[in-house]
C-alpha positions as CSV (number, residue, x, y, z in Angstrom):
1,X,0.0,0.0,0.0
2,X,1.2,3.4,-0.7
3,X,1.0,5.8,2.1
4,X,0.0,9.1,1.7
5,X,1.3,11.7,4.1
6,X,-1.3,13.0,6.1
7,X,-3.0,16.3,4.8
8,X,-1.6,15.5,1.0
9,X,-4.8,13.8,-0.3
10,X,-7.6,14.7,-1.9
11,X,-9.6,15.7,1.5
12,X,-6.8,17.6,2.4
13,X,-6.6,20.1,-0.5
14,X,-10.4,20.4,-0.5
15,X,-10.3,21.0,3.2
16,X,-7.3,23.5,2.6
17,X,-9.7,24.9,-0.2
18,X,-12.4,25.4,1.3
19,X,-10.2,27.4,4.6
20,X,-9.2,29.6,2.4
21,X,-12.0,30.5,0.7
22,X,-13.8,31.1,4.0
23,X,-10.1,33.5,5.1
24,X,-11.1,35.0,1.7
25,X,-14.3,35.7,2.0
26,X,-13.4,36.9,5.7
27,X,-11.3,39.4,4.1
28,X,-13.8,40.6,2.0
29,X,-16.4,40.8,4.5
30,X,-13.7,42.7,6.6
31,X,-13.5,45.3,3.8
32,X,-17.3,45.6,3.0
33,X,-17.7,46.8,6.6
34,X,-15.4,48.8,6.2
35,X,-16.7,50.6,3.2
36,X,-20.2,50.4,5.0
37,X,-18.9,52.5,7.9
38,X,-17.1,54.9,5.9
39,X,-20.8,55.4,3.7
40,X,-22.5,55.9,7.2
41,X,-19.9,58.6,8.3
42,X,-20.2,60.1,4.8
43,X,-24.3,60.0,4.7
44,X,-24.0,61.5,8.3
45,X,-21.5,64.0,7.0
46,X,-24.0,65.0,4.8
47,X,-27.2,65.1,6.1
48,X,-25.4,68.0,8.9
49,X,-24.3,69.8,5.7
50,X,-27.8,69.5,4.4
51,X,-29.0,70.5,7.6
52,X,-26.7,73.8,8.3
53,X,-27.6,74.3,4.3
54,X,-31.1,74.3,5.3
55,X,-30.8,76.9,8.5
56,X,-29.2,79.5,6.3
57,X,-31.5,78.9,3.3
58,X,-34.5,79.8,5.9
59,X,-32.4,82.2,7.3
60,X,-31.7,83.9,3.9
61,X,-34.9,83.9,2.8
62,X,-36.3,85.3,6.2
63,X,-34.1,88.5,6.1
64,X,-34.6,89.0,2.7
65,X,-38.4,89.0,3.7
66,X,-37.9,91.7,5.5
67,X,-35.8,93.8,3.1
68,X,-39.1,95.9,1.5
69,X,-40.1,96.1,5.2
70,X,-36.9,97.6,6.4
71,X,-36.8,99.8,3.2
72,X,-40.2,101.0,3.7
73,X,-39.5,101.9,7.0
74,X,-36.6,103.8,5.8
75,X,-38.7,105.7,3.2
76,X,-41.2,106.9,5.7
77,X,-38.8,107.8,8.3
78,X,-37.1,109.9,5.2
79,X,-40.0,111.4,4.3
80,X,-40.5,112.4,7.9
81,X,-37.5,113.8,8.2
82,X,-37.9,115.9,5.1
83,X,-41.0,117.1,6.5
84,X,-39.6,118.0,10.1
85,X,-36.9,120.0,8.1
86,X,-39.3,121.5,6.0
87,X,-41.4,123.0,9.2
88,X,-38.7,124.4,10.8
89,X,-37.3,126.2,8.0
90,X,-40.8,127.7,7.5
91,X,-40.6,129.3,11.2
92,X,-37.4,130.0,10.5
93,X,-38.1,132.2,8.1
94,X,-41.6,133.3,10.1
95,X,-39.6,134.4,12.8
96,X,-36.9,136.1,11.0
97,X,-39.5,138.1,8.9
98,X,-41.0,139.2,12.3
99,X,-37.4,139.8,13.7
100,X,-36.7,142.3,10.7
101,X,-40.1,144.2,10.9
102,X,-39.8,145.3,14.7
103,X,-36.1,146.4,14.0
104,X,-37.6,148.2,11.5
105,X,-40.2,149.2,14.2
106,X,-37.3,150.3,16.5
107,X,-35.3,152.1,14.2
108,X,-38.4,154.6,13.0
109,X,-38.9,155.1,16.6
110,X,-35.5,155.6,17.7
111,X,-35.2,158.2,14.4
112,X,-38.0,160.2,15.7
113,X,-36.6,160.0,19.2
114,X,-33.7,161.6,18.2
115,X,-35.2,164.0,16.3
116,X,-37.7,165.1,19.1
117,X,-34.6,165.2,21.3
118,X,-32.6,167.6,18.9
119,X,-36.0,169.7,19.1
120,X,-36.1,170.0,22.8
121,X,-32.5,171.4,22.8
122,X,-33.3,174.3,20.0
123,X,-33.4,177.2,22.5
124,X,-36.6,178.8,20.0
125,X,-39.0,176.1,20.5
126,X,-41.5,177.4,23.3
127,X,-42.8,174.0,23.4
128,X,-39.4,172.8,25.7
129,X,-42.1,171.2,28.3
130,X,-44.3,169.6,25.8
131,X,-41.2,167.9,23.7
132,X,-39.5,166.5,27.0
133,X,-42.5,165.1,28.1
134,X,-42.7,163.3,24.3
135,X,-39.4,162.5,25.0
136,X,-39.6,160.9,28.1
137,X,-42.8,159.1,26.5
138,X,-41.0,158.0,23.6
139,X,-38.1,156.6,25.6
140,X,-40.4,154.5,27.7
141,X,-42.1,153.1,24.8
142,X,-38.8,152.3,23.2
143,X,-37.3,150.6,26.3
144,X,-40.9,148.6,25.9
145,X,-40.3,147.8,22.3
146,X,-36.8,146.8,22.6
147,X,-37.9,144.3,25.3
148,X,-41.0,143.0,23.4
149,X,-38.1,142.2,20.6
150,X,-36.1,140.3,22.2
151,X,-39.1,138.4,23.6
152,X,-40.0,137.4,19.9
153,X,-36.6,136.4,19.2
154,X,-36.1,132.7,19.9
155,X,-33.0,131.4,21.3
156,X,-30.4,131.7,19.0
157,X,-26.7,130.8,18.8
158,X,-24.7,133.8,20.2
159,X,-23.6,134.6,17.0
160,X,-26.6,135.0,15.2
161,X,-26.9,137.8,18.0
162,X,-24.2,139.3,17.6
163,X,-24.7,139.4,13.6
164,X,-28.5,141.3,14.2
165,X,-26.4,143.9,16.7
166,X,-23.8,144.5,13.8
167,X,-26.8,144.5,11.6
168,X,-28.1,147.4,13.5
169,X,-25.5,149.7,13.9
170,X,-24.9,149.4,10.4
171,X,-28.0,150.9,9.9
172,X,-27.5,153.4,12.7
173,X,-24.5,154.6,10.5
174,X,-26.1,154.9,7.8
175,X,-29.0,157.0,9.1
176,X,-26.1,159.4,10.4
């Protein structure tokens, strides 16, 4: 009888087939899972980039909602504005009108003041009494205008002050 060493017959190489088809299928079942967990950490990947996609889509489209809001606003707050501007450059003026016709006021008196005064001193008038009196009357009611004036002048910067007292004695100089 021929002898066979053990593990060199037929069985044996089917047995040692069949090992390593199951190491190779092993393997491959080895690298399948892995491919299946890198899938899973790529589909999770995704679905939070999908996800933060989604928040700033919503947020996007929510601000850009409110864009003819936020303009409209604007515009009426403009046209406000405009408006506001428009009033107070309208009493400006009011006011400045007003301001010019009492120092026109104030001047006429203060010119007939003056002249009265240069009356009373003549030495021919007989009427000396009678012109002080006016004169004293006059003075009073000048004091009283002056006073009402700067009553109806608002609060001003102190320049715009000082540019109506320049204003004046320009026109004092003038007159003389």
């Amino acid at each position: 009888m021929i002898s066979h060493k053990p593990g060199s017959g037929p069985e044996a190489r089917i047995l040692s087939a069949r090992l390593h088809q199951i190491k190779k299928l092993s393997n491959d079942l080895h690298e399948l899972q892995k491919k299946l967990n890198a899938v899973d950490l790529e589909n999770k990947l995704l679905k939070q980039l999908q996800s933060r996609h989604a928040k700033a889509l919503r947020k996007f489209e929510d601000s850009e909602s409110s864009l003819p809001q936020m303009m409209a606003r604007h515009s009426n707050e403009v046209k406000s504005l405009k408006e506001q501007l428009r009033r107070s450059q309208e009493q400006d003026h009011i006011v400045s009108h007003k301001l010019r016709a009492s120092e026109a006021e104030l001047l006429r008196t203060k010119d007939s003041l003056q002249r009265l005064q240069q009356l009373s001193e003549d030495k021919k008038l007989e009427e000396r009494e009678e012109l002080a009196r006016k004169l004293t009357v006059l003075r009073v009611n000048t004091g009283y205008q002056e006073k009402k004036i700067q009553e109806r002048i608002p609060s001003k910067p102190p320049s715009y002050k000082k540019q109506i007292k320049a204003e004046h004695f320009r026109q004092f100089l003038s007159i003389l």
